[in-house]
N, C-alpha and C positions, 0 to 999 in steps of 0.2 A: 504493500500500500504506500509506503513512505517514499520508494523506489518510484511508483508511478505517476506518484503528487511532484518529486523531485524534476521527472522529465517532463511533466505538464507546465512546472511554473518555467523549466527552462523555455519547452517553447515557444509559452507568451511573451518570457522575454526577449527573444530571439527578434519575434516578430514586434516587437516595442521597437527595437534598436534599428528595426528597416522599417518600419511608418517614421521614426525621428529622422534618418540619416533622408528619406527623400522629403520630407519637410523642408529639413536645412537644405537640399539643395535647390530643392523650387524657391523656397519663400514663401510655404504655407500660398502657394496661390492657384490649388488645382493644377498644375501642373503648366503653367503659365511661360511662355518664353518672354525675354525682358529687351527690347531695342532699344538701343542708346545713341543718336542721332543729334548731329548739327543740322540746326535748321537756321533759313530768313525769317527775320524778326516779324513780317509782314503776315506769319503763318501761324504764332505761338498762343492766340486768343483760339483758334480753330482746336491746336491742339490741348489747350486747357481748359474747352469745355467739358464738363462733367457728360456729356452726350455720346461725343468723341470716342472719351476713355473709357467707356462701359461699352459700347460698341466694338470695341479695339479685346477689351478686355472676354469679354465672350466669342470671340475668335481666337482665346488662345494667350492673347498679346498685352504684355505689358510696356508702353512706351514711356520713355523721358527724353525729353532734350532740352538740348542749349540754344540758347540763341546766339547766333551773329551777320555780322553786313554777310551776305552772299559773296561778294570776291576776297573776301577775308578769311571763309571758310577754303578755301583751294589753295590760300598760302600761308596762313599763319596757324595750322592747329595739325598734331598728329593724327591723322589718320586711321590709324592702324588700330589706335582708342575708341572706335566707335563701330556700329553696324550697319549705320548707314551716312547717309550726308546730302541734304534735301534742300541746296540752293536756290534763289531765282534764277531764270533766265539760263537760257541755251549755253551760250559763252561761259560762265562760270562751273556750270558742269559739265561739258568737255574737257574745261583746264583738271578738275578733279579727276575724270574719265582719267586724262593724261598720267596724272600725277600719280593716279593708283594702278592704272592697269585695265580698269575694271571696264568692258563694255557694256552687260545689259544696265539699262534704266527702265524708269517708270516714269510716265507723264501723267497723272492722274486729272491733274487741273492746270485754267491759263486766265489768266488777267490779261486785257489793253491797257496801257499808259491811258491815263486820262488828266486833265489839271482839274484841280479843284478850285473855283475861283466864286467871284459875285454878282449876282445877276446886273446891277447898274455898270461891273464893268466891261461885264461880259455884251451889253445891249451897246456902251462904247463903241467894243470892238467894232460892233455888226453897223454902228452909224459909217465907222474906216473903214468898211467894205472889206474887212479882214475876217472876221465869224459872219456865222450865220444860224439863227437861230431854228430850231428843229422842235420848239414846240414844248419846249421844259428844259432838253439840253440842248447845247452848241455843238457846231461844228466848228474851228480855228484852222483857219490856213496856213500851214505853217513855214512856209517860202516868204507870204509878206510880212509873217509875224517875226519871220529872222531876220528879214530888212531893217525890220525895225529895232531889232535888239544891237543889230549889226551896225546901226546909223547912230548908236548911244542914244537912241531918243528915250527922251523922257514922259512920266503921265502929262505934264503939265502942257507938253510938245501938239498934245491931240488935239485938231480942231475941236469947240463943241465942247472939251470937257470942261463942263462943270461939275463932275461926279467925283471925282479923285485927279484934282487939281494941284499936282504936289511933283515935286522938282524932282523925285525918286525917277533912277532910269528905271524904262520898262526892260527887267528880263524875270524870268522864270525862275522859280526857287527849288531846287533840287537838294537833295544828300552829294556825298562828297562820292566823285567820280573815282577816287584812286580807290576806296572800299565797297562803296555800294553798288548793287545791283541794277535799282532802277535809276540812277545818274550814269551807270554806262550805259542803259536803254537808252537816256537822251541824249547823250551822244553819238552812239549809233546814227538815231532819228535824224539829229542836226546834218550830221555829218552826209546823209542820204543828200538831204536838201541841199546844201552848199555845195555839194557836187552833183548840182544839175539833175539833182533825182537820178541818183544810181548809188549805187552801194558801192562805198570804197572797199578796189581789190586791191592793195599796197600801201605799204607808207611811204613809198615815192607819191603815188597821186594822192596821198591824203598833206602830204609838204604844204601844197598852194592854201590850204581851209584851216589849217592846225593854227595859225593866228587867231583867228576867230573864235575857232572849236577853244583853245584855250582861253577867248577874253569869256568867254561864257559861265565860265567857271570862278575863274578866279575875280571877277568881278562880282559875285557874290559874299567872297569874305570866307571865313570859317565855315565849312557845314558839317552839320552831324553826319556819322555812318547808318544810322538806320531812317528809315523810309515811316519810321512811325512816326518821329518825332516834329520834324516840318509841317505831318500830317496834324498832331496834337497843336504846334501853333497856329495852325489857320483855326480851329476849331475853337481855340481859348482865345486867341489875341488879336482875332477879327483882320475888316482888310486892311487897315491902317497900316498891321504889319506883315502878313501874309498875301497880297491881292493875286498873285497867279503862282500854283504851288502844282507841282508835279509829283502825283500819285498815282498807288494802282486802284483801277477802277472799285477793284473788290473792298479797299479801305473806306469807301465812302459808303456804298453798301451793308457790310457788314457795322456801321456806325450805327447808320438808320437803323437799324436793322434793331439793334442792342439796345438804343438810346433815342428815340425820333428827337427828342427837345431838344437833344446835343446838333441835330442838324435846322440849323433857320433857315426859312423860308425864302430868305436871299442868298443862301450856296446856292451855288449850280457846279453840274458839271460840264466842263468844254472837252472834246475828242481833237489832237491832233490832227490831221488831214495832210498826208498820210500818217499815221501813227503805228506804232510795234505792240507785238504782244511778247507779254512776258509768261513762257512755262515754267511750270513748278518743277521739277524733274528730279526724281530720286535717283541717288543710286546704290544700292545696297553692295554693303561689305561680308554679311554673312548670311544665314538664311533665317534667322529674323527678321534682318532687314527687309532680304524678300518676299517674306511673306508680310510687312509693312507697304512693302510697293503696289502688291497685290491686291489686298483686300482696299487699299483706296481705290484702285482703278476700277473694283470690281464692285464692292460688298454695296447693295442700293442704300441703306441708311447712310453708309458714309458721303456717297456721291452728293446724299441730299444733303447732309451736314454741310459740305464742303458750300454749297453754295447757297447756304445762308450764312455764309463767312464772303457772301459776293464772288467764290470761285466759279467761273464759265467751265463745263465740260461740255457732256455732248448732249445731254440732257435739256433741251434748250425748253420745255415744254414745265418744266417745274421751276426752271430759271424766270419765265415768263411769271409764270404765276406766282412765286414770292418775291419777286420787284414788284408785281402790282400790288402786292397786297401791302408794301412799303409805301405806297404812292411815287414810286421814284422813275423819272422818265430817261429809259436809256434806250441805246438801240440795239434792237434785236439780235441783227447782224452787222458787223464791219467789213467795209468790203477795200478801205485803199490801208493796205498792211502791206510794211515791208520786210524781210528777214534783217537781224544783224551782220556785220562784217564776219567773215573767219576771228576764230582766236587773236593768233597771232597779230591779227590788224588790227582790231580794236585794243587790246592791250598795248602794242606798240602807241598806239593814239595815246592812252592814259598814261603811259609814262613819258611822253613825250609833255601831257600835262603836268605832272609829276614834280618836273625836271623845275617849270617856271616856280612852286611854289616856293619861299624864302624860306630858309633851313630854319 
């Protein structure tokens, strides 16, 4: 008896030490895999809703990440530390692709460049025959709108205005080119337009525009690297000090979306003409990651998450229907969209910017 009591408590204990030993190795999380990923700052509200993470989480999946500018992720962080790495924009994850090896990605979602700007400056514009208004948003031309950034003109320069009658040149308020994502997008953009609407293939033909492409820049002064924060001062500190601010379409959306008070009734949004979109694109390092990649591209709650974070996929039929139910007027489709340079061009461009700014 004491013989059989002796091997019965052995075996429960046995089987104690392997229910603890796969506890400690999951993390008590059902047996849960754990993705650890740099992501654009532009993405980390989508990932920090409680929606999100339980969605993620009943597939399996425990995710954390960091945030950073998108071209900062491809140079300034080990790699090898994470499982995945989920920048904006094309260009930044090729230079990753590069750095690591790695070719599949995931494109699960895509934002356009949009500005966010105010409706009396934006009705301005469309008196200079430069926007055109579409009925809640703009259209901005952006060939005469770089004439104009190009010619130093000032608000105060515009016939007519008496709306923002103020000595400030007009140019456009971006994040900082050498880190962020969406200030390489407008660069890209600029760069399209100043070369005659074509996409620079070299930094021999990008020589004759790189004056320019650089007053662009550095005639803004210091900017921040994330793409949130220019967005946070148009929304706090009005147009006084924000009047034409370059974001992704999905941040003003996603605003609405979260907050309607936080957007007045005089934002609006202006579209480029032609303007770039910016994808989201993963690329996973191991196979959480890719099963990270996956279940955004595929799983339908996520899809729908994603785009009441303002992400465009292909879903255009549920996109439709929670912008309207925002009240927010955008358009359906974009049709003058140009790609970015190669790699190596546009990055040659940014250090070529780089180079002006004073140590």
């Amino acid at each position: 008896m004491d013989r059989t009591r002796i091997l019965f408590f052995g075996i429960i204990f046995t089987a104690l030490v392997i229910v603890t030993a796969v506890v400690l190795v999951t993390g008590g999380g059902g047996g849960r895999e754990t993705a650890v990923g740099l992501i654009g700052s532009e993405k980390a509200p989508f990932f920090e809703d409680e929606r999100v993470q339980e969605a993620l989480q009943r597939n399996g999946l425990e995710v954390q990440v960091q945030k950073a500018g998108s071209r900062e992720i491809a140079t300034s962080f080990n790699l090898a530390e994470y499982d995945f790495a989920f920048p904006a924009g094309i260009p930044a994850a090729r230079k990753i692709q590069q750095e690591t090896g790695v070719s599949q990605t995931y494109t699960p979602f895509f934002t356009p460049m949009a500005i966010a700007s105010w409706k009396p400056l934006a009705d301005l514009l469309v008196a200079q025959g430069i926007a055109t208004d579409m009925g809640g948003y703009y259209l901005l031309d952006m060939d005469q709108f770089l004439q104009l950034m190009a010619a130093e003109t000032r608000w105060q320069d515009l016939p007519g205005n008496s709306v923002f009658p103020v000595s400030r040149s007009i140019l456009l308020t971006t994040t900082d080119a050498r880190t962020s994502n969406s200030a390489a997008m407008y660069l890209a953009l600029a760069s399209y337009v100043a070369n005659e609407d074509n996409i620079v293939e070299s930094l021999a033909e990008a020589q004759p525009i790189m004056p320019l492409m650089a007053d662009l820049f550095l005639r803004q002064g210091l900017r921040p690297n994330s793409s949130q924060e220019p967005f946070e001062d148009y929304l706090i500190k009005g147009m006084g000090h924000s009047p034409i601010v370059l974001i992704y379409e999905s941040q003003f959306i996603a605003q609405a979306a979260q907050n309607r008070a936080a957007i007045l009734p005089e934002m609006v949004l202006m579209y480029p003409v032609p303007t770039i979109f910016t994808e989201h694109v993963l690329i996973p390092f191991s196979e959480s990651g890719q099963k990270l990649g996956e279940l955004l591209q595929t799983d339908p709650e996520l899809r729908r998450l994603a785009i009441e974070y303002g992400l465009r996929n292909d879903d255009l039929t549920y996109f439709r229907e929670f912008t309207g139910q925002q009240n927010i007027a955008l358009p359906d489709s974009i049709v003058s969209v140009i790609e970015p340079p190669d790699y190596e061009v546009l990055e040659g461009m940014i250090q070529a910017i780089e180079q002006q700014y004073e140590p």
